[in-house]
C-alpha positions in Angstrom: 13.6 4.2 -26.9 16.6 3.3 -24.6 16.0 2.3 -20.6 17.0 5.5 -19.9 14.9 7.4 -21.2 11.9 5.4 -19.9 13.4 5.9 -16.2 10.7 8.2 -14.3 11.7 10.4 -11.5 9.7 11.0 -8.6 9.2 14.6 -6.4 11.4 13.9 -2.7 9.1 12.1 -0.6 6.5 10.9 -3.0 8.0 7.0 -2.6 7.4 7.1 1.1 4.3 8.5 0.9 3.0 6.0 -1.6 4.6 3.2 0.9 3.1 4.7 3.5 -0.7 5.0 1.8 -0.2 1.1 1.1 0.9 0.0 4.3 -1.7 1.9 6.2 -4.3 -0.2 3.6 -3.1 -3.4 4.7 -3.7 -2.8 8.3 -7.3 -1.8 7.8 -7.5 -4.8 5.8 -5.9 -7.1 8.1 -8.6 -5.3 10.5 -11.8 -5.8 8.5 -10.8 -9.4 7.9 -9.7 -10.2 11.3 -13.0 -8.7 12.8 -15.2 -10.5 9.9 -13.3 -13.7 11.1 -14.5 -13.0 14.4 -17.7 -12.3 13.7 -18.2 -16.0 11.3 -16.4 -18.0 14.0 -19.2 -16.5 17.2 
């Protein structure tokens, strides 16, 4: 099987949505673990 034909193509949009389900992750995680910081350090 060449490169090519493992290439996968995505619907428009799909990427940025993906990006955009991640990135919105992090910042609740950077929230949790800030706050449980917070919480330890009182």
């Amino acid at each position: 099987m060449s490169q090519k034909d493992m290439s996968i193509s995505f619907p428009a949009g799909l990427f940025n949505d993906v990006c955009q389900v991640i990135e919105a992750a992090r910042q609740r995680v950077t929230i949790s673990v800030n706050s449980e910081l917070t919480e330890t350090i009182s």
